[in-house]
N, CA, C, O and CB atoms as a CASP TS submission, in Angstrom:
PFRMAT TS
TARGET T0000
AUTHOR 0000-0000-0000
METHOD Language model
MODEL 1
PARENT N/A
ATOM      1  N   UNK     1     110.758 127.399  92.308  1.00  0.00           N
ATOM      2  CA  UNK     1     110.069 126.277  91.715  1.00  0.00           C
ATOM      3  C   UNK     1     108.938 126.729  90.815  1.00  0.00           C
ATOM      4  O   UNK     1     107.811 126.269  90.635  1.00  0.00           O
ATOM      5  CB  UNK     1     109.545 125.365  92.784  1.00  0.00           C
ATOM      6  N   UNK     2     109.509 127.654  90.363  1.00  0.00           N
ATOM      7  CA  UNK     2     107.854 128.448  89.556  1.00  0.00           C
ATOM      8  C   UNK     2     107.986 127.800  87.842  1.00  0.00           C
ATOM      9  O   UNK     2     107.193 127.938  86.911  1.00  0.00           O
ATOM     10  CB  UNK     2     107.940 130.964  89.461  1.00  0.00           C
ATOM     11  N   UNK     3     109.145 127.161  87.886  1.00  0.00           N
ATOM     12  CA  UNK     3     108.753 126.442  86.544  1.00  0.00           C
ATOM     13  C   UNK     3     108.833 124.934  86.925  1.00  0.00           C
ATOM     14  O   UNK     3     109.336 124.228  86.051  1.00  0.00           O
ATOM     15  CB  UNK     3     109.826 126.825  85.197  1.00  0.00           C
ATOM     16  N   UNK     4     108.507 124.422  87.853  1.00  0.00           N
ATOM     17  CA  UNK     4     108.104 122.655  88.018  1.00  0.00           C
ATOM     18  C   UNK     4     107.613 122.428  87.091  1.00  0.00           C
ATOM     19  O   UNK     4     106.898 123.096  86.344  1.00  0.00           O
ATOM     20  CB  UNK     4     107.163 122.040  89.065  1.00  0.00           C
ATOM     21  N   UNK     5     108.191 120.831  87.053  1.00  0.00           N
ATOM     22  CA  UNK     5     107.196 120.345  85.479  1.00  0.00           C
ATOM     23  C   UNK     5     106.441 119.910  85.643  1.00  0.00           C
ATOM     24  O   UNK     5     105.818 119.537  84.649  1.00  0.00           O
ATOM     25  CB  UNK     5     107.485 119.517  84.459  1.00  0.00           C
ATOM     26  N   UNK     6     105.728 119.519  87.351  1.00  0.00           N
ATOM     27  CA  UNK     6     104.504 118.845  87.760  1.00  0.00           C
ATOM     28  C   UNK     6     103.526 119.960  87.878  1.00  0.00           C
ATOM     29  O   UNK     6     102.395 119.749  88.315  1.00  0.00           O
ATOM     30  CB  UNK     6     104.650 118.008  89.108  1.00  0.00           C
ATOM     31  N   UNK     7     103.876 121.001  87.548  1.00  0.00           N
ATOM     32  CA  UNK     7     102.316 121.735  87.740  1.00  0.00           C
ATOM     33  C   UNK     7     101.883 122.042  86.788  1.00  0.00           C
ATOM     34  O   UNK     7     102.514 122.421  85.802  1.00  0.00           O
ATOM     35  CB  UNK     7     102.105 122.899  88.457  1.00  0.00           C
ATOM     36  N   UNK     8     100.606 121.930  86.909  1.00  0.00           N
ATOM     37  CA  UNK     8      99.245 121.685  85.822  1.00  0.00           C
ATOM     38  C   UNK     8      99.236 123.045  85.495  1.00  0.00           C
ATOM     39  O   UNK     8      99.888 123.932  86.046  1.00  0.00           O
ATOM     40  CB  UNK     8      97.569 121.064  86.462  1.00  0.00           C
ATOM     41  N   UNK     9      98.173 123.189  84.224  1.00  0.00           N
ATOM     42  CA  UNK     9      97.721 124.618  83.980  1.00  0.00           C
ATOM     43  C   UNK     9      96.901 124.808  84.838  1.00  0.00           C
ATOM     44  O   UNK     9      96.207 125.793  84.584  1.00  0.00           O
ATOM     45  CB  UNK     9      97.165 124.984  82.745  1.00  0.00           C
ATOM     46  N   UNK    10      96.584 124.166  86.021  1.00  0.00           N
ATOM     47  CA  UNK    10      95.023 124.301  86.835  1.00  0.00           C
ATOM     48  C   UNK    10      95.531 125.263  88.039  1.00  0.00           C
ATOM     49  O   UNK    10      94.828 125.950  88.779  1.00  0.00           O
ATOM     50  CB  UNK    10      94.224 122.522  87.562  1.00  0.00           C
ATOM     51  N   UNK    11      97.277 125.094  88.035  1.00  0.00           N
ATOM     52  CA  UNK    11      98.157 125.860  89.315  1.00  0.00           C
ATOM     53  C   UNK    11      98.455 124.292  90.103  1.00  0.00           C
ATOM     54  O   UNK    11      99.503 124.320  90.747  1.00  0.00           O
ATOM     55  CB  UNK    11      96.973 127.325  90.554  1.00  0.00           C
ATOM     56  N   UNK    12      97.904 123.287  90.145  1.00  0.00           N
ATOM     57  CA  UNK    12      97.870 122.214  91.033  1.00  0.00           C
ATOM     58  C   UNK    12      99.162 121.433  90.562  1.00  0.00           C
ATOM     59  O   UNK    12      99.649 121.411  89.432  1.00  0.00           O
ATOM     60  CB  UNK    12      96.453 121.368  90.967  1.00  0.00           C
ATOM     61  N   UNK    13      99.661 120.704  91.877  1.00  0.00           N
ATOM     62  CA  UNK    13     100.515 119.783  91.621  1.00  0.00           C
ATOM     63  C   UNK    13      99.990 117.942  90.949  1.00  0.00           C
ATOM     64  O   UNK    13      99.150 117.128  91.332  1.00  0.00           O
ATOM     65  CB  UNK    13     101.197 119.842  93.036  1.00  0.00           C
ATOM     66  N   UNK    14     100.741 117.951  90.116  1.00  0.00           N
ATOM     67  CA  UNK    14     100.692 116.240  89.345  1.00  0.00           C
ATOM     68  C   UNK    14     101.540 115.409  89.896  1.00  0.00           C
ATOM     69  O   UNK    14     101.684 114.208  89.669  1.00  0.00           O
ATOM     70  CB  UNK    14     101.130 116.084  87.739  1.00  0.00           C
ATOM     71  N   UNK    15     102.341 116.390  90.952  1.00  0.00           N
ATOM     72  CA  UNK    15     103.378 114.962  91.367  1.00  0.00           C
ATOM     73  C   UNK    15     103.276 114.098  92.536  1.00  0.00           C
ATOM     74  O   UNK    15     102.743 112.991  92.620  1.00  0.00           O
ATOM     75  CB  UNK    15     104.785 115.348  91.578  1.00  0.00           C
ATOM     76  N   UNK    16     103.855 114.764  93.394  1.00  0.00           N
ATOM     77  CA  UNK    16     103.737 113.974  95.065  1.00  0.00           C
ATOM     78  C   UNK    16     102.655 114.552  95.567  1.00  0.00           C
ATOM     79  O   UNK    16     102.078 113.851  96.399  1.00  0.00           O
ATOM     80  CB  UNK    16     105.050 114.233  96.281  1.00  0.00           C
ATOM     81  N   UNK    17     102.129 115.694  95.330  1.00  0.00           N
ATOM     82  CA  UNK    17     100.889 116.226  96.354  1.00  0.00           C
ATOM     83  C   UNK    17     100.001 116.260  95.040  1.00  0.00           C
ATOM     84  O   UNK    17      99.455 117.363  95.053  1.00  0.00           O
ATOM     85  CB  UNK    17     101.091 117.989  97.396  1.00  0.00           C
ATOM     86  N   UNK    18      99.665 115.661  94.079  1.00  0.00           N
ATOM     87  CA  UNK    18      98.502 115.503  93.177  1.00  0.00           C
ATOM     88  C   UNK    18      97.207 116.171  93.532  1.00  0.00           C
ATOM     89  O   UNK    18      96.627 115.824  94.561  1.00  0.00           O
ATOM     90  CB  UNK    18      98.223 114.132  93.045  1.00  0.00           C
ATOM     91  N   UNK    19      96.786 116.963  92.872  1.00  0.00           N
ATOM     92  CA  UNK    19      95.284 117.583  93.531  1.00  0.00           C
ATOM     93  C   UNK    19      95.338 118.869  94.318  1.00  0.00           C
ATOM     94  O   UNK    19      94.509 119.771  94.446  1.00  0.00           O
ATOM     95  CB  UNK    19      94.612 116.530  94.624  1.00  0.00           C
ATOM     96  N   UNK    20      96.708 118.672  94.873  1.00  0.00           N
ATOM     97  CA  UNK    20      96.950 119.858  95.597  1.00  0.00           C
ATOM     98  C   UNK    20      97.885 121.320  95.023  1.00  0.00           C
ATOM     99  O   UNK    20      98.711 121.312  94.110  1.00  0.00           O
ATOM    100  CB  UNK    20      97.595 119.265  96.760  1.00  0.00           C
ATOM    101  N   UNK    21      97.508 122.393  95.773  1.00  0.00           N
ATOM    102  CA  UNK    21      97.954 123.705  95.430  1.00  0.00           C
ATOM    103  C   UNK    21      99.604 123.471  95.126  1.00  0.00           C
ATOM    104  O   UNK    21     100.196 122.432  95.420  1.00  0.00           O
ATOM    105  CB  UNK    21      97.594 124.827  96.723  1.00  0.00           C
ATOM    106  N   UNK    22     100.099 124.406  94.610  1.00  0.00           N
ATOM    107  CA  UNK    22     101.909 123.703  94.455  1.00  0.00           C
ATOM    108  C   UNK    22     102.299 124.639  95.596  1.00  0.00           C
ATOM    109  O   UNK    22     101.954 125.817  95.690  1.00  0.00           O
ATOM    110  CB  UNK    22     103.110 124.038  92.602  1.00  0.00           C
ATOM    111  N   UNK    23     103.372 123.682  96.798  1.00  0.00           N
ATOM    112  CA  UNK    23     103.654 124.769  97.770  1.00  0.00           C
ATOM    113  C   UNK    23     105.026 125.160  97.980  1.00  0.00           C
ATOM    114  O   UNK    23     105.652 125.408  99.011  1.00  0.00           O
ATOM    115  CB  UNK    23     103.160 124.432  99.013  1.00  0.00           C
ATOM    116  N   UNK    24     105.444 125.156  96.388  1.00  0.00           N
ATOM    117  CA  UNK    24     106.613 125.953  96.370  1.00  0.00           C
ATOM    118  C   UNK    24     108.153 124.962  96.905  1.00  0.00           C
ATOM    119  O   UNK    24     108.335 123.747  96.820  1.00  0.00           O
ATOM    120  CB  UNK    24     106.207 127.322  97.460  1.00  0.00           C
ATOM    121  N   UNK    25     108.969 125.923  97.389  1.00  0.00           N
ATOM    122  CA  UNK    25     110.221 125.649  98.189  1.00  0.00           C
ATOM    123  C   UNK    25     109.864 124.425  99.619  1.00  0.00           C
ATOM    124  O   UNK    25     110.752 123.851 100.250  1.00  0.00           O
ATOM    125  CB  UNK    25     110.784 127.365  98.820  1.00  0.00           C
ATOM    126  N   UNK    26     108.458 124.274  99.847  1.00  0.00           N
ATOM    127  CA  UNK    26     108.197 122.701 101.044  1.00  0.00           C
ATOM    128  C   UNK    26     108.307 121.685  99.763  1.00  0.00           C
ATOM    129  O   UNK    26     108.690 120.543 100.015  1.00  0.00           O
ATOM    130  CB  UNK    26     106.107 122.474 102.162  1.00  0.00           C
ATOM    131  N   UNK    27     108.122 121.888  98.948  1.00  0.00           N
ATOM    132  CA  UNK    27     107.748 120.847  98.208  1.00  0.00           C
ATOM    133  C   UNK    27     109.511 119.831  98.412  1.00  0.00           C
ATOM    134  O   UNK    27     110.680 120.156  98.208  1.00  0.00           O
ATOM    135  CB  UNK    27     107.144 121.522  96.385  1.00  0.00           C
ATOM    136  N   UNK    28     108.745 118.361  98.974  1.00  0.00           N
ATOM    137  CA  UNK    28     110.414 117.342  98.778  1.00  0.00           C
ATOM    138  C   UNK    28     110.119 116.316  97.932  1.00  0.00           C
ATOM    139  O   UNK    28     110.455 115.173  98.243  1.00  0.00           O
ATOM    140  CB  UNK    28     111.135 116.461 100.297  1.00  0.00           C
ATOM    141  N   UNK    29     109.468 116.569  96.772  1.00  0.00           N
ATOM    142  CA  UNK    29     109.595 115.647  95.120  1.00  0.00           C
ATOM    143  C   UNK    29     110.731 116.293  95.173  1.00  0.00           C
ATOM    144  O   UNK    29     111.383 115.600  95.953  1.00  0.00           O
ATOM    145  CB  UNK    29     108.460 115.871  93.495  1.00  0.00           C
ATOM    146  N   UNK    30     111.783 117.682  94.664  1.00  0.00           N
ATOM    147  CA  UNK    30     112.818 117.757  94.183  1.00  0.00           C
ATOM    148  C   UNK    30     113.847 117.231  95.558  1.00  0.00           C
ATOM    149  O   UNK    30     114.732 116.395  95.379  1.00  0.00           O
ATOM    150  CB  UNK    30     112.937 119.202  93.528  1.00  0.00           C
ATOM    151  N   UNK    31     113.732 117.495  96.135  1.00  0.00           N
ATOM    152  CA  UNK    31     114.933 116.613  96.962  1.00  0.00           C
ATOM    153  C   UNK    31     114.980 115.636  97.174  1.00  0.00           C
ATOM    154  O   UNK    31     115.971 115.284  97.813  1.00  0.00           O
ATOM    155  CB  UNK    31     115.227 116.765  97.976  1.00  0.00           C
ATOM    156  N   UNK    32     114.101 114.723  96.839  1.00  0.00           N
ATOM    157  CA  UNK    32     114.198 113.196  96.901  1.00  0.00           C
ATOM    158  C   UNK    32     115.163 112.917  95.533  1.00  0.00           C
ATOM    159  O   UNK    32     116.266 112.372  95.502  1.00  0.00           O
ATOM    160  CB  UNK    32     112.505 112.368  96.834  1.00  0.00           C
ATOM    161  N   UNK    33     114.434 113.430  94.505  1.00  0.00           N
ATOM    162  CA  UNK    33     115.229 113.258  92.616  1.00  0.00           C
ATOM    163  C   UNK    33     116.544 113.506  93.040  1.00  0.00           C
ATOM    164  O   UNK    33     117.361 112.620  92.786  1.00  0.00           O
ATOM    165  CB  UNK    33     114.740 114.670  91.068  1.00  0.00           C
ATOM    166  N   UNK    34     117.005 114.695  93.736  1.00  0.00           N
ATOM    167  CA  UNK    34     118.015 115.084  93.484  1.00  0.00           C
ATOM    168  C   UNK    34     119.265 114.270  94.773  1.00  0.00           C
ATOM    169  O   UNK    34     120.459 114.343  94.484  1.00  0.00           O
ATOM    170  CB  UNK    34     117.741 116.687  93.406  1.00  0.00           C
ATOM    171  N   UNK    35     118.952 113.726  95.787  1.00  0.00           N
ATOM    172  CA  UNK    35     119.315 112.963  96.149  1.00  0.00           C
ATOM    173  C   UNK    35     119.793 111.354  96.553  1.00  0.00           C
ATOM    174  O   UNK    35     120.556 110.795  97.341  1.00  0.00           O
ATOM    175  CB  UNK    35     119.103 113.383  96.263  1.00  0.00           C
ATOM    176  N   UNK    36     118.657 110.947  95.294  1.00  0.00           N
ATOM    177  CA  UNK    36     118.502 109.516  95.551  1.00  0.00           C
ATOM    178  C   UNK    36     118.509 109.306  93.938  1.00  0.00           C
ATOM    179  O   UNK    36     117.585 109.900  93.383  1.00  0.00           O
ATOM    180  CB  UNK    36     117.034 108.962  96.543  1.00  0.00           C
ATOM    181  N   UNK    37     119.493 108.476  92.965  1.00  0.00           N
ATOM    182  CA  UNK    37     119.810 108.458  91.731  1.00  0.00           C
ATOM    183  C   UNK    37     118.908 107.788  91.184  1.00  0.00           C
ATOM    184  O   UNK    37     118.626 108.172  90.048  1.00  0.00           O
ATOM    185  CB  UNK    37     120.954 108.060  91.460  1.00  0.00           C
ATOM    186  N   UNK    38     118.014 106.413  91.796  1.00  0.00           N
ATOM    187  CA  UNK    38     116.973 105.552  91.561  1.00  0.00           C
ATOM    188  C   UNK    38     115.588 105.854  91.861  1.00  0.00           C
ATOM    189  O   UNK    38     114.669 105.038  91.795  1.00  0.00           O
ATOM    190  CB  UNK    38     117.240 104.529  92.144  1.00  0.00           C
ATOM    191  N   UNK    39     115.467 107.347  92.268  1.00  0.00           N
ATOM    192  CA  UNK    39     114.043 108.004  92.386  1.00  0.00           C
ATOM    193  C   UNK    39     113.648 108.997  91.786  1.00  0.00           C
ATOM    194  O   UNK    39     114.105 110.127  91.957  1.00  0.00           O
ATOM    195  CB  UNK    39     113.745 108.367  93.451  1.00  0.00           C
ATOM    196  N   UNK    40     112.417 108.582  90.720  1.00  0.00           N
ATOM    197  CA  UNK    40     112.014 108.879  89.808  1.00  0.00           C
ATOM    198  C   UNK    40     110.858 109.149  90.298  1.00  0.00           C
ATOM    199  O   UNK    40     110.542 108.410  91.231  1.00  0.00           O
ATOM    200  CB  UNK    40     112.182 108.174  88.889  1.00  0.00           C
ATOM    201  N   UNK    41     109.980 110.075  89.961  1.00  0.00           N
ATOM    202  CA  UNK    41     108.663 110.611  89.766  1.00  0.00           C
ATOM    203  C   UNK    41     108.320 111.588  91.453  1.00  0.00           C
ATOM    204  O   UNK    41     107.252 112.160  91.669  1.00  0.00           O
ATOM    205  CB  UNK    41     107.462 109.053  89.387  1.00  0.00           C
ATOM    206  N   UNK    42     109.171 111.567  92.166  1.00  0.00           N
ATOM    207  CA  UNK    42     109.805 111.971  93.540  1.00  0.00           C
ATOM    208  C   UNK    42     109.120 110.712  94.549  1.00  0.00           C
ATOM    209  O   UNK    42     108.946 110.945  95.745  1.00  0.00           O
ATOM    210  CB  UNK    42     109.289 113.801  94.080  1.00  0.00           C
ATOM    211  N   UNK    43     108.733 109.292  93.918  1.00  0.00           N
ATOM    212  CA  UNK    43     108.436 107.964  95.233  1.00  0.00           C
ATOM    213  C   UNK    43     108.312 106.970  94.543  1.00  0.00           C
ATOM    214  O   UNK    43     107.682 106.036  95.038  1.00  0.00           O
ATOM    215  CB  UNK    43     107.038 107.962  96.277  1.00  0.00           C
ATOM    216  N   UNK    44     108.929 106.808  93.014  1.00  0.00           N
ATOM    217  CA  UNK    44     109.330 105.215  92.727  1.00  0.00           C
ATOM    218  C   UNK    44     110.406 105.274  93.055  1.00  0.00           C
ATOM    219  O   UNK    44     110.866 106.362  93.403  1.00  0.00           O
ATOM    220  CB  UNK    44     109.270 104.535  91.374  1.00  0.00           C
ATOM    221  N   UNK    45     111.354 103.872  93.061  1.00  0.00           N
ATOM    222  CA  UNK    45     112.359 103.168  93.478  1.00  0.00           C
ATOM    223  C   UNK    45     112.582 102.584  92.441  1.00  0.00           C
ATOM    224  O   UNK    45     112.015 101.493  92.399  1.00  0.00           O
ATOM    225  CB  UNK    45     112.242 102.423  94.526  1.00  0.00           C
ATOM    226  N   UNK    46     113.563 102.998  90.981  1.00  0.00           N
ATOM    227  CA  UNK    46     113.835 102.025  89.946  1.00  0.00           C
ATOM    228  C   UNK    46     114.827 100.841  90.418  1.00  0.00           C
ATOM    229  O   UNK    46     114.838  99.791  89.776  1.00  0.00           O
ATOM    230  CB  UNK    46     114.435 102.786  88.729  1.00  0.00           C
ATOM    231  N   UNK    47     115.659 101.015  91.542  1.00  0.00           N
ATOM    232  CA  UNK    47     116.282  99.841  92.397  1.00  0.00           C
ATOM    233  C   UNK    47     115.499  98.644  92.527  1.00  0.00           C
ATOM    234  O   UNK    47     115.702  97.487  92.159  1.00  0.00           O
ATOM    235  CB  UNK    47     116.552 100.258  93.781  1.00  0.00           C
ATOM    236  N   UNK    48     114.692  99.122  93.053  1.00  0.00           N
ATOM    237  CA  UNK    48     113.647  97.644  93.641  1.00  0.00           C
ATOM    238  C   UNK    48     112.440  97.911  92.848  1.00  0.00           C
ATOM    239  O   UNK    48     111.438  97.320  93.251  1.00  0.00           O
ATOM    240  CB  UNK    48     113.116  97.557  95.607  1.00  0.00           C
ATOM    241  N   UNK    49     112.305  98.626  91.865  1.00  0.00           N
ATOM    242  CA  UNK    49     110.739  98.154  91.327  1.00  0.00           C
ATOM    243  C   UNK    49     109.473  98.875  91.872  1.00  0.00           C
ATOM    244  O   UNK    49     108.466  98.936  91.167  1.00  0.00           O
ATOM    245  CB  UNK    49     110.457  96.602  91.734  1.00  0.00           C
ATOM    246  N   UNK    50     109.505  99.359  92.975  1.00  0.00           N
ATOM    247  CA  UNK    50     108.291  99.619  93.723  1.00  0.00           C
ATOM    248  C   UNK    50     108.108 101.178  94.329  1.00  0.00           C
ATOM    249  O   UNK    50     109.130 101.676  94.803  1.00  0.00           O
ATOM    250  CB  UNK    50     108.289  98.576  94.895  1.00  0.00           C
ATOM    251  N   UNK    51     107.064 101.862  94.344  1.00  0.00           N
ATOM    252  CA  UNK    51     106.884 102.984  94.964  1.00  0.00           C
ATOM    253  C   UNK    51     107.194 102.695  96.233  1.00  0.00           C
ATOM    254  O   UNK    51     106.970 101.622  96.794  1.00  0.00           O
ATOM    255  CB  UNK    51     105.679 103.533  94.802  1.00  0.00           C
ATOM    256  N   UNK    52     107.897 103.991  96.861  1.00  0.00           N
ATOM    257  CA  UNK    52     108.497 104.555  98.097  1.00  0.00           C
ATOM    258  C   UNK    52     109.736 104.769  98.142  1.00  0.00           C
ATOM    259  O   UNK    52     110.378 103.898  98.729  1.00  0.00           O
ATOM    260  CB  UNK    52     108.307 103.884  99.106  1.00  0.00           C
ATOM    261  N   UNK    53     110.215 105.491  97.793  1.00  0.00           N
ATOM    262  CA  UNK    53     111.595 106.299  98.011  1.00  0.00           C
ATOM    263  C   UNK    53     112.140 106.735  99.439  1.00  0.00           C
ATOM    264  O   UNK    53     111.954 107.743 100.121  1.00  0.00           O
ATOM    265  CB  UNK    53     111.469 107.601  97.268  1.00  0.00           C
ATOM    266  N   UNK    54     112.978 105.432  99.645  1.00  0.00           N
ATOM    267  CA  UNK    54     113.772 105.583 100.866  1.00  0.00           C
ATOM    268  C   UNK    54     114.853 106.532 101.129  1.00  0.00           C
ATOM    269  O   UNK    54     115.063 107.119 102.190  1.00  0.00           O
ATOM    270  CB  UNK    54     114.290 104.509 101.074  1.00  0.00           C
ATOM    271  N   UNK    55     115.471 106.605 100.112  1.00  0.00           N
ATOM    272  CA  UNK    55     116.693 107.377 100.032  1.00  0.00           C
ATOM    273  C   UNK    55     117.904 106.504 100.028  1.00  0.00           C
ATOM    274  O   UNK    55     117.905 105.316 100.353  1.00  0.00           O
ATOM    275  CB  UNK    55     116.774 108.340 101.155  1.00  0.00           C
ATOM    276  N   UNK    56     119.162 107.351  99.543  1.00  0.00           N
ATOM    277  CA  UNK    56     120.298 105.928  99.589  1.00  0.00           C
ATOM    278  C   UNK    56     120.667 105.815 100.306  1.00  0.00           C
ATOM    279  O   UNK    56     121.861 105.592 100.103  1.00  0.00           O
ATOM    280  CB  UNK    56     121.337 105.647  98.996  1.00  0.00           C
ATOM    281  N   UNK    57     120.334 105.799 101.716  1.00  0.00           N
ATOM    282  CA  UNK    57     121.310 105.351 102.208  1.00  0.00           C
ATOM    283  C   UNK    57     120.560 104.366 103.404  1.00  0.00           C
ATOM    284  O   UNK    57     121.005 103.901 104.454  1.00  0.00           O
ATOM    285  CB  UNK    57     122.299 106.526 102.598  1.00  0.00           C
ATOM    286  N   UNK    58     119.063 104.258 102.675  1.00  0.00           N
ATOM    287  CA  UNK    58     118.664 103.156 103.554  1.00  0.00           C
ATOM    288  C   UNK    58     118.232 102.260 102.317  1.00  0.00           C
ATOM    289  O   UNK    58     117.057 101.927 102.164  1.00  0.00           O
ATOM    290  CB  UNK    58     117.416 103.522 104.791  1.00  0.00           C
ATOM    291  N   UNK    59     119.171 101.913 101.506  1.00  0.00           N
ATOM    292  CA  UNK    59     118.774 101.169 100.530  1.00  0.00           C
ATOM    293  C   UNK    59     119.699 100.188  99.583  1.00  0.00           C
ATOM    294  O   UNK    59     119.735  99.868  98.395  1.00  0.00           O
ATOM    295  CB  UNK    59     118.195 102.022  99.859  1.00  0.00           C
ATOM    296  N   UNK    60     120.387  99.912 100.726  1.00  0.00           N
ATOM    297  CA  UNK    60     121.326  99.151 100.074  1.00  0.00           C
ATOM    298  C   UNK    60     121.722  97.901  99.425  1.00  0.00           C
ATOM    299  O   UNK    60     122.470  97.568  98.506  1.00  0.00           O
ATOM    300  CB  UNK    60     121.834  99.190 100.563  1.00  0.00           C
ATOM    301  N   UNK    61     121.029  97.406 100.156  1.00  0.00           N
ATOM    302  CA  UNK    61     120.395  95.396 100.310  1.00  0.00           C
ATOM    303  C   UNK    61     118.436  95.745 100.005  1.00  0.00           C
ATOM    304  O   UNK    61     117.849  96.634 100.623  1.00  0.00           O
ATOM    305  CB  UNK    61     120.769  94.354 102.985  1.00  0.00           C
ATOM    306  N   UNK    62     117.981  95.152  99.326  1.00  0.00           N
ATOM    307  CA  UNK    62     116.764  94.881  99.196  1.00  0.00           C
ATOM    308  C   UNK    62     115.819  94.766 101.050  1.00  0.00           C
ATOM    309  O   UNK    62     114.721  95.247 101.330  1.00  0.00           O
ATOM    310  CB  UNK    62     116.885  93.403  98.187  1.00  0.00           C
ATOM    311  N   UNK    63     116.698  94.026 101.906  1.00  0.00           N
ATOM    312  CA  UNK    63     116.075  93.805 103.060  1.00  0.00           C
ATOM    313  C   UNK    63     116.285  94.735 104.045  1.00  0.00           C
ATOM    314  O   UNK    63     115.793  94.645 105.170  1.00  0.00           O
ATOM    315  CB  UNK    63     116.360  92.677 103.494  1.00  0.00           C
ATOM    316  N   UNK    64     117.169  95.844 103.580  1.00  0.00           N
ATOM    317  CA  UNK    64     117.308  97.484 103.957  1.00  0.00           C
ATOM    318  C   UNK    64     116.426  98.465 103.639  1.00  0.00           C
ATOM    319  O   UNK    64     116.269  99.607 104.072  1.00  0.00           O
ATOM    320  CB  UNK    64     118.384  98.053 103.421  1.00  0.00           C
ATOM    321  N   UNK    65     115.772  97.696 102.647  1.00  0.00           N
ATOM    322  CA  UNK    65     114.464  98.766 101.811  1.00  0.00           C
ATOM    323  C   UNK    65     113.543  98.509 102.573  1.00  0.00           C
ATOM    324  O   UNK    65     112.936  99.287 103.309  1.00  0.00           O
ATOM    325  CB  UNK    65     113.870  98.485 100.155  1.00  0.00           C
ATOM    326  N   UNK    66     113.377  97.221 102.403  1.00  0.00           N
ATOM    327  CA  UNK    66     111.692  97.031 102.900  1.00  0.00           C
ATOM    328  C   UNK    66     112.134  96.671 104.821  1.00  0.00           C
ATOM    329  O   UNK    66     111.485  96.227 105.768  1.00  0.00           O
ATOM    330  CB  UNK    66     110.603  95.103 101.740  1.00  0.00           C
ATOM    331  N   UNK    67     113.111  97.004 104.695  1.00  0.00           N
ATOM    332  CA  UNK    67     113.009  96.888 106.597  1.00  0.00           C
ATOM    333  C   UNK    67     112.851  98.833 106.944  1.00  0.00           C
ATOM    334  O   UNK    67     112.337  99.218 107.995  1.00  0.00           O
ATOM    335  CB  UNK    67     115.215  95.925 107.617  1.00  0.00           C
ATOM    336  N   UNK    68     113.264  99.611 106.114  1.00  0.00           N
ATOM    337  CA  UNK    68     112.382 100.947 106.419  1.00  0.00           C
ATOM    338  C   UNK    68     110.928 101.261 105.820  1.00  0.00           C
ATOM    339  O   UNK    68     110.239 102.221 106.167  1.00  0.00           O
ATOM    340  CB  UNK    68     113.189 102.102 105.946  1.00  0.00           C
ATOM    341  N   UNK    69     110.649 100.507 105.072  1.00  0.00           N
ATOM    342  CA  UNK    69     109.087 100.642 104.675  1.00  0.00           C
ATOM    343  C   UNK    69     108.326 100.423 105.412  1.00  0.00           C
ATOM    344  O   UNK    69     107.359 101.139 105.672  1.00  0.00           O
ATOM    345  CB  UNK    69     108.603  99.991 103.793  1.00  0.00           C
ATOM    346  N   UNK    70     108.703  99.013 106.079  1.00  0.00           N
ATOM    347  CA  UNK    70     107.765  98.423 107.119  1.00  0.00           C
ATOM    348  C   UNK    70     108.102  99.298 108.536  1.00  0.00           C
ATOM    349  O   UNK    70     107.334  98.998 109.449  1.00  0.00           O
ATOM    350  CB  UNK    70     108.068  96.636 107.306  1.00  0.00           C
ATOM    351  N   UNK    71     108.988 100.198 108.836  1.00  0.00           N
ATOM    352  CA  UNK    71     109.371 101.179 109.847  1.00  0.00           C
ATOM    353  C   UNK    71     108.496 102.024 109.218  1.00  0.00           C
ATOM    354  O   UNK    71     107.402 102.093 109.779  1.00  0.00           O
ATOM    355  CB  UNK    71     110.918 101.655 110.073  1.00  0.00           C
ATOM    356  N   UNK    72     108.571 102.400 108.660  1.00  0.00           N
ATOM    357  CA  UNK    72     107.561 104.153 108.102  1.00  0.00           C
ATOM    358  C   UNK    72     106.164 103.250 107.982  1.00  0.00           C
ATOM    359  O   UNK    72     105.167 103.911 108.274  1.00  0.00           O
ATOM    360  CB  UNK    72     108.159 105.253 105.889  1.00  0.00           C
ATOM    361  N   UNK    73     105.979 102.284 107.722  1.00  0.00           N
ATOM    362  CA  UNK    73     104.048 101.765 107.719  1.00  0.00           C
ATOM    363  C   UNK    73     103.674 101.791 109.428  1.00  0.00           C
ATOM    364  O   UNK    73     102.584 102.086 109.919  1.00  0.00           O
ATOM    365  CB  UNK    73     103.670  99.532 106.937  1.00  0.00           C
ATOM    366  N   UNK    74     104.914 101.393 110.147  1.00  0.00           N
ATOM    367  CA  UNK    74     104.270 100.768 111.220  1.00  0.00           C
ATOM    368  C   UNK    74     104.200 102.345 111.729  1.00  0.00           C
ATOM    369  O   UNK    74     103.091 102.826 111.961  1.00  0.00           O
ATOM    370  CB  UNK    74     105.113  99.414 112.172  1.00  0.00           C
ATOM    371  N   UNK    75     105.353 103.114 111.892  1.00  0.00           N
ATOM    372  CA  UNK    75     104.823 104.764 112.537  1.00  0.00           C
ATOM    373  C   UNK    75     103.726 105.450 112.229  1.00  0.00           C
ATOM    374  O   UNK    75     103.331 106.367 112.949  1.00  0.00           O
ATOM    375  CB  UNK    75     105.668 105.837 112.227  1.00  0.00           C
ATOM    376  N   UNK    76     102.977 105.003 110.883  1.00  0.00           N
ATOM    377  CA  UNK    76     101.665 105.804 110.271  1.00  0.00           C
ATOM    378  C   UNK    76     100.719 105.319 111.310  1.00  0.00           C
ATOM    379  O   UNK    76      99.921 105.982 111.972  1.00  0.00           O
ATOM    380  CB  UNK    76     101.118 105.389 108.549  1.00  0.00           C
ATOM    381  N   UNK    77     100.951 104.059 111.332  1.00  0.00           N
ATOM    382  CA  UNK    77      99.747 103.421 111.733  1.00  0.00           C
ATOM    383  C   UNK    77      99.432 103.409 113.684  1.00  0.00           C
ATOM    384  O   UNK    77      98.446 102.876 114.193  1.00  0.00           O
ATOM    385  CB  UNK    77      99.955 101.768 111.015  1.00  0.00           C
ATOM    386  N   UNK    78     100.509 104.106 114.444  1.00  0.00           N
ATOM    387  CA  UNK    78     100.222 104.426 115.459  1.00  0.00           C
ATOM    388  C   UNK    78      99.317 105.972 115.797  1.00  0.00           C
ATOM    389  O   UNK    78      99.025 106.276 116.954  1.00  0.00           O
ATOM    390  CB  UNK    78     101.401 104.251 115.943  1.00  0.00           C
TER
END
């Protein structure tokens, strides 16, 4: 990943970890792009409009999306 197009001249990442050091091969901006055809920037959703990249295969029906969003909000928040 030593030529990402999210890293700055500063060495820092612009994409999913913004601000932060680039950490290489952990980094999952490219496996989200490369797995999910409607995820762009590695956590919009051009499907539905909205940041968070579910992946496809929890995203099939609109009420498949946001029934794992509201699963991944409610696990943060314990």
């Amino acid at each position: 990943m030593s030529d990402c197009p999210r890293l700055g001249p500063d060495g820092k990442c612009n994409g999913l970890y913004y601000g932060f050091a680039c950490i290489k091969d952990k980094c999952k901006m490219e496996d989200r792009e490369a797995s999910c055809p409607h995820c762009i920037g590695g956590d919009y959703c051009l499907k539905y409009g909205r940041f968070g990249c579910v992946g496809p295969s929890n995203c099939a029906t609109k009420e498949d999306y946001l029934t794992y969003i509201r699963k991944a909000r409610d696990r943060a928040l314990i």
